[in-house]
C-alpha angles and dihedrals in degrees: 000000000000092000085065086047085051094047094047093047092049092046095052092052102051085044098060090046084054087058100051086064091042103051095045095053087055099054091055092055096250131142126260106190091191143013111189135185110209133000132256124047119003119245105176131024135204130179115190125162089345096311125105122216118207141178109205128212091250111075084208114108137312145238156192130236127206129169127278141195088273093052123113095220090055094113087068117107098226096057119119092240085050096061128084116273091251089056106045079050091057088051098046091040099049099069092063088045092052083057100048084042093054089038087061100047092045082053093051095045083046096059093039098055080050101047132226123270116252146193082271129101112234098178137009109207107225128252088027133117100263087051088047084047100055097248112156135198105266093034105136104214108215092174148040115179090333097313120125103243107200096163134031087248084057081053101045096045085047092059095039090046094051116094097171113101092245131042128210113227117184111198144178122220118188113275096006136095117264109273126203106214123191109232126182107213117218123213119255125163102353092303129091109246142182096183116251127131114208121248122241129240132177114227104154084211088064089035102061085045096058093025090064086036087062089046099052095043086053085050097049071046099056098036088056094054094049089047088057094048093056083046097048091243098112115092108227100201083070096058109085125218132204095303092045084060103056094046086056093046088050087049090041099050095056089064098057152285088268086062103044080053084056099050093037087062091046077061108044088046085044087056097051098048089053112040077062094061105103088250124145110255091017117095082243088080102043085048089061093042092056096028080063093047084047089057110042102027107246136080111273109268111254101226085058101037082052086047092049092040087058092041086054093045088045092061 
C-alpha cells in the first residue's frame, strides 16, 4: 500500500513540476505538443487547442513535451526552439520553482495544522522545579528575569541566558492577577530547566513565518549537501534511492497524515534544488545553455555544450 503512497506522491510532485513548464509556456503564447501523465504506452488521448493530453499505461511521473531542433514541426513560429532565449529560461526554470514554491506552502500548512509554540505552558513534568514552584498548563508567562517574553523562543533564551540560582517568572493563570514565582532551574542536558513544554496555538500569520524559516533552513540544508558531494565530503551510503523512499514514506505514513505533508514538502523542495544544478538531463543545464545564448547573443556552440554535458555526467 505504501508503494502506491510513494508513487503518488511522487507522481504529484513531478506533475506539478511538469506544470510549471506547461503553464508558463502557455502563458507566452508557445506550443506544447504533449502533456502526459505517466510514462510507457499511451492509453487516452486528447487533443485541445494543439496540445494533446494523455494518460500512459505507467502510473510513475509525468512530462511535457515541446518541440526541439529535431522536430518536424520546427519551422513553426510557436516552438520552444523558436522562442527567444529569456523566454525558453522562464519556461525551463519555472517547473523547479513550482516545487520550492509547493514545498513552502506544504511547510507552512504543516506548521499550521501543528500549531505554533507560544508564551503558554502546555505541560509541567512532574518532580522539577516549575512543578516544586507551583507553576500550572495553561499558565501565559509575561516575564523572565524581568524580560517581556511574547513568544516560547523569548522563554527559552531568557532561562538559558540566566546564570543566577533563581529565576524570577511572572504568569499569568486564567482569572487571576498576574503572579511573579521564584524558580530555581537544574541542569539537564547541558541546559538549565525548570520543566515546562510550550502549548500550541494556530495563527496563519506565525505560521508562514515559521513556516518560510523552516524552508530556507531545509534549503542551506540541501545546497550543503550538494556542495559536499561536488567536494567529495558527502557521504553517499547515506543518500536513498527509489527503494529507500519508499521505505521512508512507509515510516513516515504510520505516524500520521501531518508528517507525510511534511516529508512530501522536504521532497518537493529536494526536486526543485536540485533540477537547478547545471547537470546534464536536469533544467539547471539547459538554464546555463540558453543563459549563455542570452549573453552573448548566439546559440551555445555543440562541441562545447557536449563537452560541458560530459564534464556534468563525470562529476
Amino acid at each position: 500500500m505504501n508503494i502506491i503512497l510513494a508513487i503518488l506522491i511522487f507522481t504529484f510532485l513531478v506533475l506539478i513540476h511538469e506544470l510549471g513548464h506547461f503553464l508558463t509556456a502557455k502563458f507566452l503564447k508557445v506550443r506544447a505538443y504533449e502533456l502526459s501523465l505517466g510514462m510507457g504506452p499511451k492509453i487516452f488521448g486528447k487533443k485541445h487547442n494543439d496540445t494533446e493530453y494523455t494518460l500512459r499505461a505507467l502510473p510513475f511521473g509525468a512530462y511535457v513535451r515541446f518541440g526541439d531542433e529535431d522536430d518536424s514541426l520546427f519551422e513553426e513560429g510557436d516552438n520552444f526552439m523558436n522562442q527567444s532565449p529569456w523566454d525558453r529560461i522562464k519556461i525551463i526554470a519555472m517547473g523547479p520553482i513550482v516545487n520550492i514554491a509547493a514545498a513552502l506552502i506544504l511547510m507552512i500548512l504543516v506548521v499550521f495544522l501543528t500549531g505554533v509554540p507560544v508564551n503558554k505552558i502546555g505541560a509541567v513534568a512532574a518532580d522539577m522545579p516549575a512543578a516544586a514552584a507551583g507553576l500550572r498548563a495553561g499558565d501565559e508567562i509575561l516575564e523572565v528575569e524581568g524580560a517581556p517574553t511574547s513568544s516560547w523562543e523569548d522563554v527559552v533564551k531568557a532561562i538559558d541566558a540566566n546564570s543566577d540560582d533563581t529565576i524570577s517568572v511572572v504568569v499569568q493563570r486564567e482569572g487571576q492577577q498576574a503572579q511573579t514565582i521564584e524558580i530555581t532551574p537544574t541542569l539537564s542536558e547541558g541546559r538549565m530547566m525548570i520543566g515546562i513544554t510550550p502549548a500550541f496555538e494556530k495563527n496563519l500569520g506565525q505560521s508562514v513565518i515559521s513556516g518560510t524559516k523552516a524552508t530556507l533552513n531545509m534549503s542551506t540544508m540541501m545546497l550543503d549537501i550538494v556542495k559536499k558531494l561536488f567536494t567529495g565530503k558527502a557521504d553517499i551510503s547515506s543518500f536513498s534511492g527509489p527503494v529507500g523512499i519508499v521505505a521512508i514514506v512507509d515510516d513516515v505514513a504510520s505516524t500520521g497524515w501531518i508528517n507525510l505533508l511534511y516529508l512530501t514538502s522536504v521532497l518537493s523542495l529536494n526536486l526543485g534544488i536540485l533540477n537547478l544544478l547545471p547537470i546534464p538531463g536536469l533544467d539547471g543545464s539547459k538554464i546555463l545553455i540558453y543563459g549563455f545564448e542570452a549573453l552573448s547573443g548566439k546559440p551555445m556552440n555543440k562541441d562545447i555544450e557536449m563537452k560541458l554535458t560530459m564534464v556534468g555526467f563525470a562529476v
